[in-house]
N, CA, C and O atoms as a MOPAC input file, in Angstrom:
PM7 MOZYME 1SCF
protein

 N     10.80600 1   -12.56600 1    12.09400 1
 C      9.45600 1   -12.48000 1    11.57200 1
 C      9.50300 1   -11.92100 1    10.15200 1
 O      9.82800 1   -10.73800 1    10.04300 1
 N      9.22400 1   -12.60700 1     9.06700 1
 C      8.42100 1   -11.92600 1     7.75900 1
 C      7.77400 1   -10.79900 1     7.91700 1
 O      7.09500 1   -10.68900 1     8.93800 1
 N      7.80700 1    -9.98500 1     7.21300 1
 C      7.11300 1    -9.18500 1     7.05100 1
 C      6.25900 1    -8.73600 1     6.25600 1
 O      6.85800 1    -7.99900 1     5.47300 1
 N      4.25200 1    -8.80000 1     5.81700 1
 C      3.74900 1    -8.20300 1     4.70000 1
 C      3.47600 1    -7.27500 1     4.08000 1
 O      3.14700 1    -6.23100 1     4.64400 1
 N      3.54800 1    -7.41100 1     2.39700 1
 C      3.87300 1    -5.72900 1     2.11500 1
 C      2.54000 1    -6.13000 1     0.99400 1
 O      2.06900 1    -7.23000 1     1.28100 1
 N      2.07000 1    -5.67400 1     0.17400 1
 C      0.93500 1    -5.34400 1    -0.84500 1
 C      1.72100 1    -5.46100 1    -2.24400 1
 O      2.57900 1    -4.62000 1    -2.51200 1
 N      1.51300 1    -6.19100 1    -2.86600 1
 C      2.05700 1    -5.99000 1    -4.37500 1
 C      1.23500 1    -5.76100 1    -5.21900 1
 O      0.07400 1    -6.07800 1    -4.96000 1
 N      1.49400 1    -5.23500 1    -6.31000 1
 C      1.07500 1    -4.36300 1    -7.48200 1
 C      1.53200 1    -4.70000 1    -9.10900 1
 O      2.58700 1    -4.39200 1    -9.66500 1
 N      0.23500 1    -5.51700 1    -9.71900 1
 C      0.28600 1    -5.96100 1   -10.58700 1
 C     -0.53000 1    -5.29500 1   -11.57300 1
 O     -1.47500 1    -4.60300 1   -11.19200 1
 N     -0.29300 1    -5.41500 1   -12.67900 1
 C     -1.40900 1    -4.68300 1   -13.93800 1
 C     -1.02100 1    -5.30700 1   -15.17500 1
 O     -0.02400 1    -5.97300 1   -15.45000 1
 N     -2.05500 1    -4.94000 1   -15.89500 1
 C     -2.82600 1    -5.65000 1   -17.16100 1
 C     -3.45400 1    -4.42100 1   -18.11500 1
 O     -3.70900 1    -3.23800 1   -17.89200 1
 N     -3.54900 1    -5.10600 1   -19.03700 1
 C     -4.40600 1    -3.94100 1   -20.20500 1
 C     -5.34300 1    -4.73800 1   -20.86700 1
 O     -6.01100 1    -4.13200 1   -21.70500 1
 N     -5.60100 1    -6.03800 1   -20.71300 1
 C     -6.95400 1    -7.06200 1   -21.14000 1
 C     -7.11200 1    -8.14800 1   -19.60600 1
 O     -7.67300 1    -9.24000 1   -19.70400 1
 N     -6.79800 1    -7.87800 1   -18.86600 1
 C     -7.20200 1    -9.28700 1   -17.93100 1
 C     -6.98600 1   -10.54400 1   -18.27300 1
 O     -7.53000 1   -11.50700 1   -17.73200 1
 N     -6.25300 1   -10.59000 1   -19.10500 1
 C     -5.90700 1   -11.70800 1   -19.91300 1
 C     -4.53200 1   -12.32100 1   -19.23400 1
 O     -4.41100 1   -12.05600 1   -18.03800 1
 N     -3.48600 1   -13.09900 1   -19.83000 1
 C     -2.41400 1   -13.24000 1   -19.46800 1
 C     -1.35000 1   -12.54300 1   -19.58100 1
 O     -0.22300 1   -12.97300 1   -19.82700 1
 N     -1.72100 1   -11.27700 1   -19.37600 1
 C     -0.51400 1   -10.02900 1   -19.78800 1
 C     -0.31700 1    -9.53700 1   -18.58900 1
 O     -0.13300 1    -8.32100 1   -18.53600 1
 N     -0.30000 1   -10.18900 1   -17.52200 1
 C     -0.08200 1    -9.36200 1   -16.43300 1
 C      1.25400 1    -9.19100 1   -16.24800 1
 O      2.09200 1   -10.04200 1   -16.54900 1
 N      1.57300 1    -7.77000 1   -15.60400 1
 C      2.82800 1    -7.43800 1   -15.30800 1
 C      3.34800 1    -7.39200 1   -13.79700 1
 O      2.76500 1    -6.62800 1   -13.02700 1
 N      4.41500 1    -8.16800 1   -13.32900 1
 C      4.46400 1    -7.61800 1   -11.75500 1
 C      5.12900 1    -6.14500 1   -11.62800 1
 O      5.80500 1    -5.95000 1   -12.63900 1
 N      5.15800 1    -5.50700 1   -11.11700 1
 C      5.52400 1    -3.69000 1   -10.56400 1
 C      5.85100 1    -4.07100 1    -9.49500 1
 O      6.43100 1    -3.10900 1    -8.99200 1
 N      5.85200 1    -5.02000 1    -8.68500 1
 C      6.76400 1    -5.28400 1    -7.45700 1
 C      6.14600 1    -4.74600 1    -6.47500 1
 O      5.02900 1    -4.48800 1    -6.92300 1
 N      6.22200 1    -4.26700 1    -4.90000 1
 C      5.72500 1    -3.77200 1    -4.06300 1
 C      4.75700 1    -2.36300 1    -4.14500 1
 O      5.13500 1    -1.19700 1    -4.26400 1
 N      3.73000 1    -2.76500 1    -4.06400 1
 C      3.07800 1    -1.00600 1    -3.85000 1
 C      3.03100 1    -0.22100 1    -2.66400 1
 O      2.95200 1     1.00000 1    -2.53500 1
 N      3.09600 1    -1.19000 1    -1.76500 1
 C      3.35300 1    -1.02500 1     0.04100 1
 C      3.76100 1    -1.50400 1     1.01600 1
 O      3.05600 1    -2.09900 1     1.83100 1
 N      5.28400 1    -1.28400 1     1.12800 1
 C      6.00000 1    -2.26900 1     2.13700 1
 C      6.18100 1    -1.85800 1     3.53900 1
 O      5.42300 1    -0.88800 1     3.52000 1
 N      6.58300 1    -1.89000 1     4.60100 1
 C      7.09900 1    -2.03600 1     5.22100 1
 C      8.49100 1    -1.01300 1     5.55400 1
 O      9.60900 1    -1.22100 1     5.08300 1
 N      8.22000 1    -0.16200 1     6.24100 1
 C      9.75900 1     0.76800 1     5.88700 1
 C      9.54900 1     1.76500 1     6.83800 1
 O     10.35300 1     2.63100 1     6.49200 1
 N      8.79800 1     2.29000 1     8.10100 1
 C      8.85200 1     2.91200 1     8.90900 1
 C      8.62100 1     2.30000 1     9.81200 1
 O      8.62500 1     1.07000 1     9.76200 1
 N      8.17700 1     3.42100 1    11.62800 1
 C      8.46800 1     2.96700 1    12.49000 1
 C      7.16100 1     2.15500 1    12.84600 1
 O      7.04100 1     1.23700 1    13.65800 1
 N      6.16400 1     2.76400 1    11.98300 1
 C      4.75700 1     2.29100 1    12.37600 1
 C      4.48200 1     1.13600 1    11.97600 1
 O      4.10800 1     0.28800 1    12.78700 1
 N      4.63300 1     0.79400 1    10.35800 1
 C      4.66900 1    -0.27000 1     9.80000 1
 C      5.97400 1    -1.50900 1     9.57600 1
 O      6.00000 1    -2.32700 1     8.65600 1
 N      6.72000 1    -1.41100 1    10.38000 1
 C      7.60900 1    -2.63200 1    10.44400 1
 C      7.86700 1    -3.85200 1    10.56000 1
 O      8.71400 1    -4.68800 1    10.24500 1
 N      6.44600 1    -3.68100 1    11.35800 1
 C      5.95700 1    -6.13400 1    11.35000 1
 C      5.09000 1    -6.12800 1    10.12900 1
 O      4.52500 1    -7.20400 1     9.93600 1
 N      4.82100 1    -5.09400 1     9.17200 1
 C      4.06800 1    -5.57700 1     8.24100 1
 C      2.82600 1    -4.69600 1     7.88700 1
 O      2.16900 1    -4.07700 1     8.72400 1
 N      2.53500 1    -4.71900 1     6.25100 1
 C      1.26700 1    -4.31200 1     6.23300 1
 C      0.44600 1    -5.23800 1     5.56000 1
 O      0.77700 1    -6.19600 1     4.86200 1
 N     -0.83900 1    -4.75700 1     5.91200 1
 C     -1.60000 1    -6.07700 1     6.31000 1
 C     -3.05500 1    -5.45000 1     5.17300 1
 O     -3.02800 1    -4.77600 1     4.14400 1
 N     -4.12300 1    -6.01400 1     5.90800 1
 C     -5.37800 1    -5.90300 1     5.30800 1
 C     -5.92800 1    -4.59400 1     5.04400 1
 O     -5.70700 1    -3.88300 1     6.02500 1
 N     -6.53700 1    -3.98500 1     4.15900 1
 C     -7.23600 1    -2.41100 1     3.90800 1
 C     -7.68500 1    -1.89000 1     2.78000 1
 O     -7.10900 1    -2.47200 1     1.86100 1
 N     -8.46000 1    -1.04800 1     2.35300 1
 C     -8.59300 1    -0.81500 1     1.15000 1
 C     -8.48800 1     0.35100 1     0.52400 1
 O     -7.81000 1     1.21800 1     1.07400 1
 N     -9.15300 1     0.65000 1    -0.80700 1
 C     -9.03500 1     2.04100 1    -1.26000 1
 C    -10.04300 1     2.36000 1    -1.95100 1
 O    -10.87300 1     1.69100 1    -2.56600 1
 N     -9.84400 1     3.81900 1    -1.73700 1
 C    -10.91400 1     4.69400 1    -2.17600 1
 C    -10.52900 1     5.89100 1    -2.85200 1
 O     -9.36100 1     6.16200 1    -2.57500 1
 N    -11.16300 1     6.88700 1    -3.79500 1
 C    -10.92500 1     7.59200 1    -4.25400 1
 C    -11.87500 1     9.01600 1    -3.46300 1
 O    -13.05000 1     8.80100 1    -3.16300 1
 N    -11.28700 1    10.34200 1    -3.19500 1
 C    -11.66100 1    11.33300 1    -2.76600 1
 C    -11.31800 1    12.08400 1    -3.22500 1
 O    -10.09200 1    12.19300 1    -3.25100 1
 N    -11.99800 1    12.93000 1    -3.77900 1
 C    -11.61900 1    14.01700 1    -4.88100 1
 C    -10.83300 1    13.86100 1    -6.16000 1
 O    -10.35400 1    14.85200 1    -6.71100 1
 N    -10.71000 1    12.82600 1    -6.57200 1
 C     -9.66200 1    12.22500 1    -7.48300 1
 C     -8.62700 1    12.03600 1    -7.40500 1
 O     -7.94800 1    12.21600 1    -8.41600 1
 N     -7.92400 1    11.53900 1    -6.05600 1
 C     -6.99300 1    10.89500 1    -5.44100 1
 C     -7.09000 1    10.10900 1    -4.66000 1
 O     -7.50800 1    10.18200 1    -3.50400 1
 N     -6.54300 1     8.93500 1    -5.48300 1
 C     -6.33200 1     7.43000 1    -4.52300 1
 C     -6.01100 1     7.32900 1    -3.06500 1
 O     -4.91200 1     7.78200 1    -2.74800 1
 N     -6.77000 1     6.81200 1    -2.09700 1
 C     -6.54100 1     6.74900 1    -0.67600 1
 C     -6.26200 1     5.31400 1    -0.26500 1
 O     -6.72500 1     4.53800 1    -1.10100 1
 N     -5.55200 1     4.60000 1     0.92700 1
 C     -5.46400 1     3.47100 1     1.52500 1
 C     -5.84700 1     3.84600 1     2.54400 1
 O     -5.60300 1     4.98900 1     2.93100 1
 N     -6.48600 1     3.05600 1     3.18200 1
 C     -6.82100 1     2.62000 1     4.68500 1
 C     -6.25900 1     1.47700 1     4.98400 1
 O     -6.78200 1     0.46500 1     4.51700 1
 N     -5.04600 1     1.34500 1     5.84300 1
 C     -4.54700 1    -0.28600 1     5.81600 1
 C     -3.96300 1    -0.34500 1     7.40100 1
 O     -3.69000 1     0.54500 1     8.20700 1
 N     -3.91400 1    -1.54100 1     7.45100 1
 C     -3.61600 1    -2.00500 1     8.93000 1
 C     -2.09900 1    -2.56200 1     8.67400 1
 O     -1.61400 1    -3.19500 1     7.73600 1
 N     -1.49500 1    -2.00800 1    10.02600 1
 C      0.09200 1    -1.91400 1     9.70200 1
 C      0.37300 1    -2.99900 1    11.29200 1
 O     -0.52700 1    -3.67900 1    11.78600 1
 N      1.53500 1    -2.93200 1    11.74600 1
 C      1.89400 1    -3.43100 1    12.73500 1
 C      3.11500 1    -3.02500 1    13.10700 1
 O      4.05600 1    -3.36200 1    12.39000 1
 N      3.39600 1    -2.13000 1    14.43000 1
 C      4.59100 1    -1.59600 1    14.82600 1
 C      5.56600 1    -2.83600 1    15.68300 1
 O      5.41200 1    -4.02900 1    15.94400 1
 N      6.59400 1    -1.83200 1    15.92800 1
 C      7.23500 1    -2.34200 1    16.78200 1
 C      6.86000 1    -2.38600 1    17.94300 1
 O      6.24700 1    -1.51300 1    18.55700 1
 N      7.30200 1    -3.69100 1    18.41000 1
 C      6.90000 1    -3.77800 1    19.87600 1
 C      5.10900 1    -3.34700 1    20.59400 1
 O      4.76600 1    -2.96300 1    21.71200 1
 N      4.52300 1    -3.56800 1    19.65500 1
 C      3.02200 1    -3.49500 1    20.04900 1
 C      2.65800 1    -4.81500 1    19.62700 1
 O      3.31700 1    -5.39700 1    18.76500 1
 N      1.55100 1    -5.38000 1    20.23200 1
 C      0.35700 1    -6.55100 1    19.83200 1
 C     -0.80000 1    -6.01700 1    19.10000 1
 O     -1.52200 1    -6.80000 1    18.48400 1
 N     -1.01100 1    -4.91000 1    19.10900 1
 C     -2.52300 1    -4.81200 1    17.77200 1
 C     -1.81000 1    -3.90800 1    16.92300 1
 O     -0.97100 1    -3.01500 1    17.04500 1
 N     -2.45300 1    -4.47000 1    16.02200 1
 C     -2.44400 1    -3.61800 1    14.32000 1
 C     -2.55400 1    -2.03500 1    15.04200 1
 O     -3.07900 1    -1.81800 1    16.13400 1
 N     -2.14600 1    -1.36400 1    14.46200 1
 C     -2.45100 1     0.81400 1    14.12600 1
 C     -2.95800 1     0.51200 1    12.19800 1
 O     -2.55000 1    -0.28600 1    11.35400 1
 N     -3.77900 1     1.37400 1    12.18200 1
 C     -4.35200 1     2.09800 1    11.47600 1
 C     -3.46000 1     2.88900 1    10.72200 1
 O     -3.21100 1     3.96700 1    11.26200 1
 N     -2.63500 1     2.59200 1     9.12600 1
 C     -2.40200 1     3.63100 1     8.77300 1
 C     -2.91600 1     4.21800 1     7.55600 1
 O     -4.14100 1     4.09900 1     7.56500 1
 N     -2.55000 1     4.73600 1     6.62800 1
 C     -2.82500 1     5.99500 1     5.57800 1
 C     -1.96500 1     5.80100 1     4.50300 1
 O     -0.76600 1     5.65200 1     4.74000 1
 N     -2.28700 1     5.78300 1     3.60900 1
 C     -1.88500 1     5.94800 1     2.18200 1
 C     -2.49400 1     6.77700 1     1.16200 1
 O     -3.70300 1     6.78100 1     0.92800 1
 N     -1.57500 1     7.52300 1     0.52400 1
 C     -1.90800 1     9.07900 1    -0.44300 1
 C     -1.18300 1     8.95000 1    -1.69200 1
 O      0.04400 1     8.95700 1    -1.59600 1
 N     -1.69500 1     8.83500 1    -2.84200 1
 C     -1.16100 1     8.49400 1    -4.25300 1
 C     -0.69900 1    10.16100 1    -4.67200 1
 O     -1.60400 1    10.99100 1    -4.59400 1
 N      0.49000 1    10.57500 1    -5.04700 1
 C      0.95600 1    11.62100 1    -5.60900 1
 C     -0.79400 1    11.72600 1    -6.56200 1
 O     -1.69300 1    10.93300 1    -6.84500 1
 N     -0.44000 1    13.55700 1    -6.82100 1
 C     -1.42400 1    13.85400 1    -7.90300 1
 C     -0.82400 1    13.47500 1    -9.33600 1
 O     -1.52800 1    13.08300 1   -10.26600 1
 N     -0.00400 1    13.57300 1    -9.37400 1
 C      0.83300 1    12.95200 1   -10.92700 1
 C      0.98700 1    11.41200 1   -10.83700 1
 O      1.91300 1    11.26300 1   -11.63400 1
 N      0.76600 1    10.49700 1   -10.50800 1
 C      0.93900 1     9.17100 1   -10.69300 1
 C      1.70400 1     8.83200 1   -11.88700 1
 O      1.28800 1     9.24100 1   -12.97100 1
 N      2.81500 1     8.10900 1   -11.82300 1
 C      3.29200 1     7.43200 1   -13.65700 1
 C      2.09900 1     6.27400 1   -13.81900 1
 O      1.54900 1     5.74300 1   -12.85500 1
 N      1.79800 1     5.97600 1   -15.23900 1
 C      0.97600 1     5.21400 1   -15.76400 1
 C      0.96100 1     4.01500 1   -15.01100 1
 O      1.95800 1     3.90100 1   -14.29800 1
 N      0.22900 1     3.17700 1   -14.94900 1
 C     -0.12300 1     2.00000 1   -14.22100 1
 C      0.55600 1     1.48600 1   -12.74800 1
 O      0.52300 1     0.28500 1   -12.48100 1
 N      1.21300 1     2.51900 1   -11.74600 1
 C      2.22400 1     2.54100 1   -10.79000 1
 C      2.11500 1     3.98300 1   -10.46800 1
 O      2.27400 1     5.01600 1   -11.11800 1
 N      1.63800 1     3.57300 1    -8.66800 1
 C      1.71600 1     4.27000 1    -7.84800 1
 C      2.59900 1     4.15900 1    -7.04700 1
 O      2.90700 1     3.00900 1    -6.73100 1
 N      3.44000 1     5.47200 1    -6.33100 1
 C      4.31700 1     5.26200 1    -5.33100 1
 C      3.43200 1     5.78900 1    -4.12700 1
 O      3.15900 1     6.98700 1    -4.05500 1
 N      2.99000 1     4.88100 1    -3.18500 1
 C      2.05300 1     5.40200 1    -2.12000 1
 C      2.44400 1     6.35900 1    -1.15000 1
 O      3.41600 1     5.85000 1    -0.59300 1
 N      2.15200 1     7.79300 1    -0.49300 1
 C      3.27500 1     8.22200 1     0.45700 1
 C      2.26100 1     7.69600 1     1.85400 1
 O      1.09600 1     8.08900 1     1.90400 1
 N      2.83800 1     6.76300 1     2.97700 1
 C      2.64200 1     6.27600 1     3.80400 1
 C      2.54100 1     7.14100 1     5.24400 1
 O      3.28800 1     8.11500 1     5.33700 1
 N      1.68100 1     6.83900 1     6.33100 1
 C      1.55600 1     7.70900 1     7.23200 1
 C      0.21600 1     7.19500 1     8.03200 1
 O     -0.74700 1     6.63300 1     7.51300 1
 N      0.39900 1     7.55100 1     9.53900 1
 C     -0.38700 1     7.02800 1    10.43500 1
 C     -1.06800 1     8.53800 1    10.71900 1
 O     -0.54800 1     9.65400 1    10.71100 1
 N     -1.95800 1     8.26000 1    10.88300 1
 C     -3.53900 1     9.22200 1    11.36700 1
 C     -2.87200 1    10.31300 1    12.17900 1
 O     -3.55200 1    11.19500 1    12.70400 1

């Protein structure tokens, strides 16, 4: 099985300057291993949040997990730290 991960692209006009940054959220624990899938983000207190739907091992429904952007972010690239509820 493939597995989906979220990629992370940016721009400084929306124009044709886009840059790929490669994965923003893959796939790499026990929770998220068939993939991450659909979710979004929000900001709380001035830190970036995910809400995203993951898929474990050996289960049939999606889990619910969590994503937390360091308070220092490097410029246009986040490293997300990943985690279930």
């Amino acid at each position: 099985m493939d597995t989906m991960s979220w990629g992370h692209i940016a721009t400084h006009d929306l124009g044709a300057g886009w840059v790929d940054l490669g994965d923003a959220l893959a796939p790499h624990e026990w929770y998220n291993a068939h993939g991450v899938w659909d979710g979004s983000v929000t900001v709380i207190d001035g830190v970036p949040r995910l809400v995203y739907s993951c898929l474990q091992v050996g289960r049939v429904n999606d889990v619910i997990c969590v994503g937390v952007a360091p308070t220092s972010p490097p410029p246009a690239q986040i490293s997300w730290v990943q985690s279930v509820p």
